[in-house]
Steps between C-alpha positions, in 0.01 A plus 500: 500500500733812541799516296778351689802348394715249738860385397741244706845667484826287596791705573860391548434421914116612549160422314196627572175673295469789303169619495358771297158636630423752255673789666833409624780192470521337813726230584353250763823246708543386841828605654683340807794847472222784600170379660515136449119532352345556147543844337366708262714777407525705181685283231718827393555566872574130548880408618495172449404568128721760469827324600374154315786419207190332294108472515326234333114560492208266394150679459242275700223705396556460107196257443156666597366145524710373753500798712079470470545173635774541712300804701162333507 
C-alpha cells in the first residue's frame, strides 16, 4: 500500500479531509458558497483553511491495521 496519510480536520465553520498523497497536502470539503460539489484544492491554496480561527485534526490513517481492513 502507497504511503498515504488521511486526517479529518474541523475548523471553526467547515470540516472536511486533509489528505496527504505523498507529493502534495490536499484538503478534500464540499462547499454550498462556490460550486455546491466536493473539492479538492491545494490545502495552502485553500480559503476556507486559511480564514479558519482554529483546526482540529484527527489522523484516520494512524493504525495500519485498521486501514488494511478498512480498504479490503
Amino acid at each position: 500500500m502507497a504511503c498515504v496519510r488521511l486526517h479529518i480536520g474541523g475548523l471553526d465553520t467547515h470540516a472536511g479531509l486533509l489528505w496527504h498523497d505523498g507529493e502534495g497536502l490536499w484538503f478534500l470539503h464540499s462547499t454550498v458558497a462556490e460550486v455546491g460539489e466536493a473539492i479538492k484544492e491545494r490545502a495552502g491554496e485553500s480559503r476556507v483553511l486559511g480564514h479558519s480561527r482554529y483546526r482540529i485534526t484527527g489522523n484516520i490513517t494512524a493504525d495500519d491495521m485498521a486501514v488494511e481492513a478498512w480498504t479490503t
